[in-house]
mmCIF file of the N, C-alpha and C atoms, coordinates in Angstrom:
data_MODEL
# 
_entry.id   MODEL 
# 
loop_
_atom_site.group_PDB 
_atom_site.id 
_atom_site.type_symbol 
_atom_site.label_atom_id 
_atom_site.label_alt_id 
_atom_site.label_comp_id 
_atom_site.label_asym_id 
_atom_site.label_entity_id 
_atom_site.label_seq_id 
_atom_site.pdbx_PDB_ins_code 
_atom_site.Cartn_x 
_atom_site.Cartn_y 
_atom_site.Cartn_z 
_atom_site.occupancy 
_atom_site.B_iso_or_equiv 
_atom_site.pdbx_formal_charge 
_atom_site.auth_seq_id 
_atom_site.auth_comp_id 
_atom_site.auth_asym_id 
_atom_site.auth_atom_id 
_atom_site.pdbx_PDB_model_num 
ATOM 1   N N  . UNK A 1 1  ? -18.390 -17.166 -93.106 1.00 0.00 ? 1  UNK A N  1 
ATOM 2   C CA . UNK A 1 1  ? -18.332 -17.464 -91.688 1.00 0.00 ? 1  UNK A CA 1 
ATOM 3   C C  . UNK A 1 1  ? -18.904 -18.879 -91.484 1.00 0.00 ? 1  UNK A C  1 
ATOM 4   N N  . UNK A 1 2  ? -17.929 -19.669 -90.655 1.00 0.00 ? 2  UNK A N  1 
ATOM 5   C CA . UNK A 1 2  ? -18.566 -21.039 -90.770 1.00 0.00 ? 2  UNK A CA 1 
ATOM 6   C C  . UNK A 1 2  ? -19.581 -21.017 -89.327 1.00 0.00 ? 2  UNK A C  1 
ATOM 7   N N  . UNK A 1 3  ? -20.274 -21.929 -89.508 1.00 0.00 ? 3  UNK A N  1 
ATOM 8   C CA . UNK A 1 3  ? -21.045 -22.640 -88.390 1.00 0.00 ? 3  UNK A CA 1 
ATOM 9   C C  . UNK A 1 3  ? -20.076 -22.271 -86.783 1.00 0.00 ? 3  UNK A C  1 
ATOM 10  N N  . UNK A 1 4  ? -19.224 -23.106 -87.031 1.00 0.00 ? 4  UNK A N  1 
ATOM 11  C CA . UNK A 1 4  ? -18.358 -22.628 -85.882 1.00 0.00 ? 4  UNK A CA 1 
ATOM 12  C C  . UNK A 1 4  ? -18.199 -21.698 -84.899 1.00 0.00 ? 4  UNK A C  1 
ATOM 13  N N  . UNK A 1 5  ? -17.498 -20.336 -85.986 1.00 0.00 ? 5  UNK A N  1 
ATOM 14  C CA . UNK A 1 5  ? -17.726 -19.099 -85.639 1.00 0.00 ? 5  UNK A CA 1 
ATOM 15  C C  . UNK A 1 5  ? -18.444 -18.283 -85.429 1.00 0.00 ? 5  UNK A C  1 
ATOM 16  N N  . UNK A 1 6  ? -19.864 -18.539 -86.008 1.00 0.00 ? 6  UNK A N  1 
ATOM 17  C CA . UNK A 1 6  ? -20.648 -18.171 -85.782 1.00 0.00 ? 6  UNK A CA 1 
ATOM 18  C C  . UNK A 1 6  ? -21.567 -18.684 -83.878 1.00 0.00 ? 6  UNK A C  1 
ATOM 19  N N  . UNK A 1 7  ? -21.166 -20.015 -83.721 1.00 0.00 ? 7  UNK A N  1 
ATOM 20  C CA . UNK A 1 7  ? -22.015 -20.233 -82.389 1.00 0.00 ? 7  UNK A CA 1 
ATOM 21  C C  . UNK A 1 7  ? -20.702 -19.417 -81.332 1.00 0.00 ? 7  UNK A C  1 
ATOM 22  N N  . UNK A 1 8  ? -19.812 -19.574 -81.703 1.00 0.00 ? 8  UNK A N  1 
ATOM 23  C CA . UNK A 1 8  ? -18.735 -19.016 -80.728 1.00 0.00 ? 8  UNK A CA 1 
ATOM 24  C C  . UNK A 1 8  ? -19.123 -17.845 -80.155 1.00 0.00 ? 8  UNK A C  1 
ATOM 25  N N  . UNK A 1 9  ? -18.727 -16.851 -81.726 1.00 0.00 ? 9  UNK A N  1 
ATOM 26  C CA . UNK A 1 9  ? -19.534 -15.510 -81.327 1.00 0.00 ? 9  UNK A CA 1 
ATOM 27  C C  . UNK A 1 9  ? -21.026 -14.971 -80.943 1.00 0.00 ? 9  UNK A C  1 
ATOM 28  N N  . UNK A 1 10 ? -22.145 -15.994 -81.215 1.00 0.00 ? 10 UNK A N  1 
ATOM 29  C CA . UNK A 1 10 ? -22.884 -15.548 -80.148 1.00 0.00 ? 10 UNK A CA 1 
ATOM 30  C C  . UNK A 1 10 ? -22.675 -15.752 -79.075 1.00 0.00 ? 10 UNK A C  1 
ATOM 31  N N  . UNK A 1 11 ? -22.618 -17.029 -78.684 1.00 0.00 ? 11 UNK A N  1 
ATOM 32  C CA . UNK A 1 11 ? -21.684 -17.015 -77.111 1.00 0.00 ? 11 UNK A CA 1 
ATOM 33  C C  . UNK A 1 11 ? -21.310 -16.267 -76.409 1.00 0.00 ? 11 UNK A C  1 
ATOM 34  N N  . UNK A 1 12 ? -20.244 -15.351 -77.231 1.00 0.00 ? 12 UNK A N  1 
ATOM 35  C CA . UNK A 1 12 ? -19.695 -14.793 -76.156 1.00 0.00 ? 12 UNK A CA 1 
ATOM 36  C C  . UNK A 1 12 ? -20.718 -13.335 -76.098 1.00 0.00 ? 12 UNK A C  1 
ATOM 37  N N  . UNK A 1 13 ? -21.680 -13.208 -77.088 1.00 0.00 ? 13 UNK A N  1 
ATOM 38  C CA . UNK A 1 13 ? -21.945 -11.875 -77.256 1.00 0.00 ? 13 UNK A CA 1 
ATOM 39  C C  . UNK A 1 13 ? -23.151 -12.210 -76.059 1.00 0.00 ? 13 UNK A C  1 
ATOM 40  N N  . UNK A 1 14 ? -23.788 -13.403 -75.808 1.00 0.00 ? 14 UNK A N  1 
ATOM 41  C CA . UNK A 1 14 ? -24.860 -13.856 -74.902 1.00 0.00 ? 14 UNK A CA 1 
ATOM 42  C C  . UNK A 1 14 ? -24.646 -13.463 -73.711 1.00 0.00 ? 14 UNK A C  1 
ATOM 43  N N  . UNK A 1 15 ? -23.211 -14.283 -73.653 1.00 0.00 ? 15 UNK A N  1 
ATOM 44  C CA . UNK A 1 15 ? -22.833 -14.653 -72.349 1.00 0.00 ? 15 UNK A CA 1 
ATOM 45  C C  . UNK A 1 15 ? -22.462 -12.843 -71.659 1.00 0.00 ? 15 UNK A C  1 
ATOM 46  N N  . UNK A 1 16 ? -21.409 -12.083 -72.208 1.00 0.00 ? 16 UNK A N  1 
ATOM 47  C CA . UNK A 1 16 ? -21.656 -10.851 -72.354 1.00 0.00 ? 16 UNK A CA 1 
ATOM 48  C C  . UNK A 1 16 ? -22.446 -10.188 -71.947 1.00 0.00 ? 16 UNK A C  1 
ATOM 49  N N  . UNK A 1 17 ? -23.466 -9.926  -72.642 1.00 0.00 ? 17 UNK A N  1 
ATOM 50  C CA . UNK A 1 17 ? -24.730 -9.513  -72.577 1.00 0.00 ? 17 UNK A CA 1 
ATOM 51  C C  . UNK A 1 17 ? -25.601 -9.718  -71.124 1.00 0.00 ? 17 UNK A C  1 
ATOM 52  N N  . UNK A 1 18 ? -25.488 -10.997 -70.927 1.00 0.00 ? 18 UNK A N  1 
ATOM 53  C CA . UNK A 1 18 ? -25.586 -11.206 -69.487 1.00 0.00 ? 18 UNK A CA 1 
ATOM 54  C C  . UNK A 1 18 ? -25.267 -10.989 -68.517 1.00 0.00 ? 18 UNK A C  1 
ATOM 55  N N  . UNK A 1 19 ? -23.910 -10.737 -68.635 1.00 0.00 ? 19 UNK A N  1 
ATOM 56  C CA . UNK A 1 19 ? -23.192 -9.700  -67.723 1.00 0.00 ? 19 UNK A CA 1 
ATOM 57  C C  . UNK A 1 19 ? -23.381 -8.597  -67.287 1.00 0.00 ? 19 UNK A C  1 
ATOM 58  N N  . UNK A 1 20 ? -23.659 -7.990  -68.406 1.00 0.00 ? 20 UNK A N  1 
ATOM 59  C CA . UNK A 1 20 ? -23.591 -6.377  -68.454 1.00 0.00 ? 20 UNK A CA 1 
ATOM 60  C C  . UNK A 1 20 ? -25.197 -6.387  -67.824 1.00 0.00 ? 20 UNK A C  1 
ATOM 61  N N  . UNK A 1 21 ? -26.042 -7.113  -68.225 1.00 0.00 ? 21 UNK A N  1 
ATOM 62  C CA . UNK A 1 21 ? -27.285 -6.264  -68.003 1.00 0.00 ? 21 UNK A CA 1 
ATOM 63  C C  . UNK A 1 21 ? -27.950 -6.919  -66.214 1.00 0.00 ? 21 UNK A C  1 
ATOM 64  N N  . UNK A 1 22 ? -27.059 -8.078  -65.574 1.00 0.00 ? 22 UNK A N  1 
ATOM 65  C CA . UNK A 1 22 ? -26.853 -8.810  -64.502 1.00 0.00 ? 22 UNK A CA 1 
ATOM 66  C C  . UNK A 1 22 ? -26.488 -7.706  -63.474 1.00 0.00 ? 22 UNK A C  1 
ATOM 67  N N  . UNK A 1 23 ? -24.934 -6.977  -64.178 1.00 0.00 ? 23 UNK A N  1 
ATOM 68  C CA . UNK A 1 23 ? -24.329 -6.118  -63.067 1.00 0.00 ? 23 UNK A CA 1 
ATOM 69  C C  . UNK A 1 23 ? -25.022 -4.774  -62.936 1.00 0.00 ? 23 UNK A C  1 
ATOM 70  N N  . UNK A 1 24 ? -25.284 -4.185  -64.698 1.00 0.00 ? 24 UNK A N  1 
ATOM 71  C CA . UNK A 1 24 ? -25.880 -2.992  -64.265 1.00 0.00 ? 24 UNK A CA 1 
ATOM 72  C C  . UNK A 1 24 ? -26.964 -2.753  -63.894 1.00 0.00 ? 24 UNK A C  1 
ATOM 73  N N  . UNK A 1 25 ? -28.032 -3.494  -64.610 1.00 0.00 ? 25 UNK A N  1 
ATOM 74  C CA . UNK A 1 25 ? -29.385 -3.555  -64.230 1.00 0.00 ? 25 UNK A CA 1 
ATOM 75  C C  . UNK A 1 25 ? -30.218 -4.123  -63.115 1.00 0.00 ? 25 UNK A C  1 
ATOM 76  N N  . UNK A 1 26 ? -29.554 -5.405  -62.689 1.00 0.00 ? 26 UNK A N  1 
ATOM 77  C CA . UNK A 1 26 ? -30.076 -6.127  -61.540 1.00 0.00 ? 26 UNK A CA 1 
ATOM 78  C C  . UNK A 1 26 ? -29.575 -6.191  -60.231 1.00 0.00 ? 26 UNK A C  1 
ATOM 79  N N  . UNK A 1 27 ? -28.107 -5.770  -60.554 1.00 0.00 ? 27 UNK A N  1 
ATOM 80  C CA . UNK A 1 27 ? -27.498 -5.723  -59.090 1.00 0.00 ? 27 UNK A CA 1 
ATOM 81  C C  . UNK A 1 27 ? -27.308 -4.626  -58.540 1.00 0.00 ? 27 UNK A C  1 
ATOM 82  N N  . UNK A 1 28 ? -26.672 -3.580  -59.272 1.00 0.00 ? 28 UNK A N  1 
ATOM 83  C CA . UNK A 1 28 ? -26.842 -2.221  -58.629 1.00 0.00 ? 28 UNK A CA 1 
ATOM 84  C C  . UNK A 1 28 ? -27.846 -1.142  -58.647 1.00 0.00 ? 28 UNK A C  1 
ATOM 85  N N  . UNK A 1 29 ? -27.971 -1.466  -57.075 1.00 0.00 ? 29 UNK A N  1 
ATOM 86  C CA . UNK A 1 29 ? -29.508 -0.457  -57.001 1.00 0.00 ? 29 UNK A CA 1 
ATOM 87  C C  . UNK A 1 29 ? -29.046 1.158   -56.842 1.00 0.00 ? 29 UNK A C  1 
ATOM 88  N N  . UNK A 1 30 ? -29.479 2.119   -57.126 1.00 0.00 ? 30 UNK A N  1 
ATOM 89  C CA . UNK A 1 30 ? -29.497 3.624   -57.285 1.00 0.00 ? 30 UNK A CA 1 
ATOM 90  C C  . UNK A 1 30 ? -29.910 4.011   -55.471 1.00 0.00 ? 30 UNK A C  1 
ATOM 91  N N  . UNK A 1 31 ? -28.689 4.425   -54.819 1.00 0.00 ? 31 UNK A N  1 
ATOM 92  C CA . UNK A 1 31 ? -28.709 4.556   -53.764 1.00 0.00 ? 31 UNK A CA 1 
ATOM 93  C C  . UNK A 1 31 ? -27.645 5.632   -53.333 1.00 0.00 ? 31 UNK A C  1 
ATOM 94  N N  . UNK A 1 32 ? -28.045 5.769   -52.005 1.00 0.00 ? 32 UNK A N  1 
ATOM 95  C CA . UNK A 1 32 ? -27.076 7.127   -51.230 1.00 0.00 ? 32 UNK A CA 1 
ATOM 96  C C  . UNK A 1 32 ? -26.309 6.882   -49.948 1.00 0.00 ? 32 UNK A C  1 
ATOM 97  N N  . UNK A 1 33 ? -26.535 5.824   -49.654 1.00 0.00 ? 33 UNK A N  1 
ATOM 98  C CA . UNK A 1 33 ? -26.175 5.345   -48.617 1.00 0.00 ? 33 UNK A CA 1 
ATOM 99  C C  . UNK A 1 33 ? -25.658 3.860   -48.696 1.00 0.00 ? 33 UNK A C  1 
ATOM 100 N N  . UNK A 1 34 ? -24.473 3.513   -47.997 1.00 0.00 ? 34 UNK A N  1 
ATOM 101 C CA . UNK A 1 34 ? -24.106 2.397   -47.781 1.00 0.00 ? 34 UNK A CA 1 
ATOM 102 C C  . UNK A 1 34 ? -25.353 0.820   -47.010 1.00 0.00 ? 34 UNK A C  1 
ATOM 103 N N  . UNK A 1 35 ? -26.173 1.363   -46.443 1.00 0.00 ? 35 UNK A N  1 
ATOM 104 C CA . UNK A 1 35 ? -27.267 0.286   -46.229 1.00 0.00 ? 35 UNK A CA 1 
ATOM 105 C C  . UNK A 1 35 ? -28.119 -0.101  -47.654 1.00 0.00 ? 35 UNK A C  1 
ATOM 106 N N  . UNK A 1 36 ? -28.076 1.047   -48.071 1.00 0.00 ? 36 UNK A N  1 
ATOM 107 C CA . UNK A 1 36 ? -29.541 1.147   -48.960 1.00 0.00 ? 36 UNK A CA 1 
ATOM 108 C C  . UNK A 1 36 ? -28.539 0.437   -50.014 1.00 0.00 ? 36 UNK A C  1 
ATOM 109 N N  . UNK A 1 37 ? -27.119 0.491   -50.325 1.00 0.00 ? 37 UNK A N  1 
ATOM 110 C CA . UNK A 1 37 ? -26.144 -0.068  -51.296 1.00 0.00 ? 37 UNK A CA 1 
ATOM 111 C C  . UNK A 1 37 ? -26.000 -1.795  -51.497 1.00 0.00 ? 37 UNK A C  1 
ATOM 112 N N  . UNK A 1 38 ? -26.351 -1.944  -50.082 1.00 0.00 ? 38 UNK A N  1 
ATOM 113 C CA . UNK A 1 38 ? -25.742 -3.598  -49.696 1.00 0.00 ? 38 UNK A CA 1 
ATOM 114 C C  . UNK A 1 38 ? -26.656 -4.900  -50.272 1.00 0.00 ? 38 UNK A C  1 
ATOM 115 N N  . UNK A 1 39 ? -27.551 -4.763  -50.731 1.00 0.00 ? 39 UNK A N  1 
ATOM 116 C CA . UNK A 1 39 ? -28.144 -5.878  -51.119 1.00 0.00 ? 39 UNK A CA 1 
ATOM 117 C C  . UNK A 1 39 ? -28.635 -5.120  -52.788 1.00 0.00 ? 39 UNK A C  1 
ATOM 118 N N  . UNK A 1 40 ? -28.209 -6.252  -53.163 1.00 0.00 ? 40 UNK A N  1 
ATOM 119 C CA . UNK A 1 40 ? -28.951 -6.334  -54.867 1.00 0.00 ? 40 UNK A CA 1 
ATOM 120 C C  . UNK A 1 40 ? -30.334 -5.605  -55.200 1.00 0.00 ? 40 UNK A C  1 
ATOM 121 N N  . UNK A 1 41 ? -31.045 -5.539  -56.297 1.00 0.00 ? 41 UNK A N  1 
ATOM 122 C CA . UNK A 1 41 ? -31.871 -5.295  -56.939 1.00 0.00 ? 41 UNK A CA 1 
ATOM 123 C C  . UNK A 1 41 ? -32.885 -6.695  -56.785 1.00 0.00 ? 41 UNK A C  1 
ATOM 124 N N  . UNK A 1 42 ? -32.080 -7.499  -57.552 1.00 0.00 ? 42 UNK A N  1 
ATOM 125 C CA . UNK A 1 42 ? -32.734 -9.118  -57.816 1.00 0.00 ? 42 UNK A CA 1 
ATOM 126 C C  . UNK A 1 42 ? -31.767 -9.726  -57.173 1.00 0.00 ? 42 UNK A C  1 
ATOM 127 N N  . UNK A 1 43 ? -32.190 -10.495 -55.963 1.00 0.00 ? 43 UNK A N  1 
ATOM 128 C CA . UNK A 1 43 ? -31.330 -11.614 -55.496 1.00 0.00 ? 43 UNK A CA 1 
ATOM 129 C C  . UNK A 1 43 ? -30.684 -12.685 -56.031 1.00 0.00 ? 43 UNK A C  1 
ATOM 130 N N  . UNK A 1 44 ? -31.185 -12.934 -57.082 1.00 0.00 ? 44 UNK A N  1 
ATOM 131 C CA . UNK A 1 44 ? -30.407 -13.488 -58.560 1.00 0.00 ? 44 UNK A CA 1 
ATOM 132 C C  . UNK A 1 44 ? -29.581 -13.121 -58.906 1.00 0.00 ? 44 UNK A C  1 
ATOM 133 N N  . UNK A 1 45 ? -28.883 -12.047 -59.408 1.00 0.00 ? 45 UNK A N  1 
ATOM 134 C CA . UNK A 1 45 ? -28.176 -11.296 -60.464 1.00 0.00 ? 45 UNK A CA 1 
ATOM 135 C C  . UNK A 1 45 ? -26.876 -12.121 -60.184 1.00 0.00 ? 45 UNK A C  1 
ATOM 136 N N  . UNK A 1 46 ? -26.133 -12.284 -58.944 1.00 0.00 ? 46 UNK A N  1 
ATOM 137 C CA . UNK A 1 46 ? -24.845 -13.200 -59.347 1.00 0.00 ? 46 UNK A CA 1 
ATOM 138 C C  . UNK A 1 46 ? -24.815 -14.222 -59.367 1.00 0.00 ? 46 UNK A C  1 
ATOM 139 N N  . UNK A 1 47 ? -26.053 -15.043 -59.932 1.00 0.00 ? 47 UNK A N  1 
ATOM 140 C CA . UNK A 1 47 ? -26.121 -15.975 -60.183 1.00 0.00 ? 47 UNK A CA 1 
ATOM 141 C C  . UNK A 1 47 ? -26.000 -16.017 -61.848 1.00 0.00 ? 47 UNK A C  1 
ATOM 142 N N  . UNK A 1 48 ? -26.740 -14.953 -62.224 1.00 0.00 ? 48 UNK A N  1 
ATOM 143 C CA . UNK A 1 48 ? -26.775 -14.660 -63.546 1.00 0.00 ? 48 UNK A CA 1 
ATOM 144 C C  . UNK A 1 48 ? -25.503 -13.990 -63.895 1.00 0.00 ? 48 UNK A C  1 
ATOM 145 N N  . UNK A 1 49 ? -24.893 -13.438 -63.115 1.00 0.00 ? 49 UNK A N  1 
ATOM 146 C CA . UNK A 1 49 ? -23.650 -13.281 -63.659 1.00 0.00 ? 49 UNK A CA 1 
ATOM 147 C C  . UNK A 1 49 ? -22.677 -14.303 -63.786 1.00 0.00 ? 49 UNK A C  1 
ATOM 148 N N  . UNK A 1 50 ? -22.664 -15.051 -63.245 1.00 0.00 ? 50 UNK A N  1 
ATOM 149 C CA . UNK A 1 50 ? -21.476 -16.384 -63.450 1.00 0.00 ? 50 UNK A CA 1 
ATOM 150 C C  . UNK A 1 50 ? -22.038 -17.300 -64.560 1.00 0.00 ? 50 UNK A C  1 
ATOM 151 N N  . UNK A 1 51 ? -23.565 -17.341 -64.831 1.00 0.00 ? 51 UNK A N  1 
ATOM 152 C CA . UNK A 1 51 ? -23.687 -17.856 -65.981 1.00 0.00 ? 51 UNK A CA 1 
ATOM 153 C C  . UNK A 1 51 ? -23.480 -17.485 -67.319 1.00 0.00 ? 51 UNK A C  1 
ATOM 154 N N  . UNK A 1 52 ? -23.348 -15.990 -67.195 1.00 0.00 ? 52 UNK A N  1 
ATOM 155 C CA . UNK A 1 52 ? -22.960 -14.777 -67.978 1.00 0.00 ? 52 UNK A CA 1 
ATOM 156 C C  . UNK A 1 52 ? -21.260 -15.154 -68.445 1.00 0.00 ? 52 UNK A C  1 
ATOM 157 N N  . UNK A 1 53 ? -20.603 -15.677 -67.196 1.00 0.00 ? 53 UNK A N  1 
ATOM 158 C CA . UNK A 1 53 ? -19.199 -15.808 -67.668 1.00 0.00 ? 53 UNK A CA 1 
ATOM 159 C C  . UNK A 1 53 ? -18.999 -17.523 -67.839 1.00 0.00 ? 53 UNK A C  1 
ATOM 160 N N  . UNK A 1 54 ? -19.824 -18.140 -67.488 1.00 0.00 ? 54 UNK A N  1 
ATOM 161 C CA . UNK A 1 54 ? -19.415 -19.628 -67.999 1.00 0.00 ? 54 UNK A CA 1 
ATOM 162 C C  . UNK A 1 54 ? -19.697 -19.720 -69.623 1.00 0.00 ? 54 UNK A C  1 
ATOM 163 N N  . UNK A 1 55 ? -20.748 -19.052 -70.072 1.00 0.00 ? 55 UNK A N  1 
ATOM 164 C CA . UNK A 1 55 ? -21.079 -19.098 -70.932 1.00 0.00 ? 55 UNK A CA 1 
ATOM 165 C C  . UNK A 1 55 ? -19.751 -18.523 -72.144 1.00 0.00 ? 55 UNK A C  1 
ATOM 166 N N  . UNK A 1 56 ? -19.120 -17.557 -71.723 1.00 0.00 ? 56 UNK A N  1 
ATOM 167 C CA . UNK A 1 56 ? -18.631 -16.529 -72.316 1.00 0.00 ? 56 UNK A CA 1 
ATOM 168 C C  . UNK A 1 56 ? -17.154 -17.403 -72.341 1.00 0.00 ? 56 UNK A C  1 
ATOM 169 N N  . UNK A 1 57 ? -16.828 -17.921 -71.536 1.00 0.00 ? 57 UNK A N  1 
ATOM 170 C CA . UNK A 1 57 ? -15.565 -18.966 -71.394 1.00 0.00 ? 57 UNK A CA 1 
ATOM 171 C C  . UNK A 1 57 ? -15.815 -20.311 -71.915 1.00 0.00 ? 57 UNK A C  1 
ATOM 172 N N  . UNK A 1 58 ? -17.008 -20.698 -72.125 1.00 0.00 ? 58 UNK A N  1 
ATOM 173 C CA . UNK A 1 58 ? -17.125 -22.153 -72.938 1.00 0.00 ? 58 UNK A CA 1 
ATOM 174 C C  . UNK A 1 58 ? -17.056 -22.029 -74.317 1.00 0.00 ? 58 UNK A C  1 
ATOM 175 N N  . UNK A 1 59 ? -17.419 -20.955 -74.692 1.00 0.00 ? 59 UNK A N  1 
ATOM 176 C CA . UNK A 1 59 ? -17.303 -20.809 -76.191 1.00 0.00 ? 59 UNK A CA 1 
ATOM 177 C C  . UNK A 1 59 ? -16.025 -21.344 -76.271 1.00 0.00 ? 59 UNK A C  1 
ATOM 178 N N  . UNK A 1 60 ? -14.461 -20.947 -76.131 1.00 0.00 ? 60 UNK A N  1 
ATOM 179 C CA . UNK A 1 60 ? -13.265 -21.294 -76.541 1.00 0.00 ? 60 UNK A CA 1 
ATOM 180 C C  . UNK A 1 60 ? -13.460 -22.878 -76.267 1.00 0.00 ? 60 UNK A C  1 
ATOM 181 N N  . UNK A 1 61 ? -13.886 -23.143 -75.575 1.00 0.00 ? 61 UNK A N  1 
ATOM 182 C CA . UNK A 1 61 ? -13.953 -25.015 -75.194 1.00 0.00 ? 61 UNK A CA 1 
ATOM 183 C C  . UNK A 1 61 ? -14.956 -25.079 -76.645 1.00 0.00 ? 61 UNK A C  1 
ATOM 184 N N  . UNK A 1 62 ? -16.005 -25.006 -76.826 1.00 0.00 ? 62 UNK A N  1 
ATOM 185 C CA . UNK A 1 62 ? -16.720 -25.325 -77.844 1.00 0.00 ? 62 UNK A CA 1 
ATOM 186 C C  . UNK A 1 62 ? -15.805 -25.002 -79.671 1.00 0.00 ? 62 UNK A C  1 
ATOM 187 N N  . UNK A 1 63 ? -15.263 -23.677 -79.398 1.00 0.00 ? 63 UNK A N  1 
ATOM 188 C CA . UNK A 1 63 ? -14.575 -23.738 -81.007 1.00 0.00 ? 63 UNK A CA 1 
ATOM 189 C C  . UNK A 1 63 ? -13.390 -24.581 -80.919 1.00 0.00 ? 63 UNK A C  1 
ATOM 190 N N  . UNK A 1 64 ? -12.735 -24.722 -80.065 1.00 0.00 ? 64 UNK A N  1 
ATOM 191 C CA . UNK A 1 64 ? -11.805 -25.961 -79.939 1.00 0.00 ? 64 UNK A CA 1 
ATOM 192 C C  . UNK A 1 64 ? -12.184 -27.050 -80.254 1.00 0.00 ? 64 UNK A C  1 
ATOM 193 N N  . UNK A 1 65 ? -13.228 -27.712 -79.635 1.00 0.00 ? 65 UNK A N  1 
ATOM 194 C CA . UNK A 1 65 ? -13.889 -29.012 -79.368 1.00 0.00 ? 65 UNK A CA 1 
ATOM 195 C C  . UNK A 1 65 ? -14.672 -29.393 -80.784 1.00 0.00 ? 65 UNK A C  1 
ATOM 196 N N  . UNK A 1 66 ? -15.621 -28.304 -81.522 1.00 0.00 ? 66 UNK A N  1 
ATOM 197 C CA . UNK A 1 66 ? -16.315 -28.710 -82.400 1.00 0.00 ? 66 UNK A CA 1 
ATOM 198 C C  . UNK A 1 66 ? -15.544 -28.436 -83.809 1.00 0.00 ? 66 UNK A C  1 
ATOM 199 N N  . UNK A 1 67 ? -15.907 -29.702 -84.549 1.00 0.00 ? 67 UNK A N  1 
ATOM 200 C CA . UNK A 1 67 ? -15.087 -29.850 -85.870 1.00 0.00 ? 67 UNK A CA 1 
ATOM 201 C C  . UNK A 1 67 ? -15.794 -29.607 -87.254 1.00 0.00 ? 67 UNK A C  1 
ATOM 202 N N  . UNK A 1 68 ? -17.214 -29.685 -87.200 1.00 0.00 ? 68 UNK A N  1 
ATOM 203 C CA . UNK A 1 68 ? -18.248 -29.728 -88.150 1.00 0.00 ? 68 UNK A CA 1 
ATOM 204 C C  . UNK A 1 68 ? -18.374 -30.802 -88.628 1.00 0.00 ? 68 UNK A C  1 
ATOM 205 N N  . UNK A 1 69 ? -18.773 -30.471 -89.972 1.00 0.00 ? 69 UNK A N  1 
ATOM 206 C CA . UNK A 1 69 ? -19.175 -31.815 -90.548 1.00 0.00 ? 69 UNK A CA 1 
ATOM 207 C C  . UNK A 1 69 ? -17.650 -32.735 -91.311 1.00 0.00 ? 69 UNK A C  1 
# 
């Protein structure tokens, strides 16, 4: 596995990762009601989610872009 592939795939496994734990963990709060539904966990989280997917979409720009040595 070269250098390459290797930063790619963490990337996307980061960026990923960020996602998942953005949407499930920080944004959706455990609720019964549509009020108690409407606002986030962490007022952050879709912030962290779009960094979750820039991240996860730059990789292909980066294994494209980088050539090694």
């Amino acid at each position: 596995m070269t250098i390459r592939s290797l930063v790619t795939v963490l990337m996307i496994l980061i960026g990923t990762g960020l996602m998942v734990v953005s949407y499930f963990f920080l944004a959706t709060p455990a609720c019964n009601t549509s009020v108690e539904c409407s606002n986030p966990e962490v007022a952050s989280a879709a912030g962290i989610f779009v960094v979750g997917i820039l991240i996860a979409f730059s990789s292909g720009i980066f294994y494209s872009v980088y050539k090694g040595r």
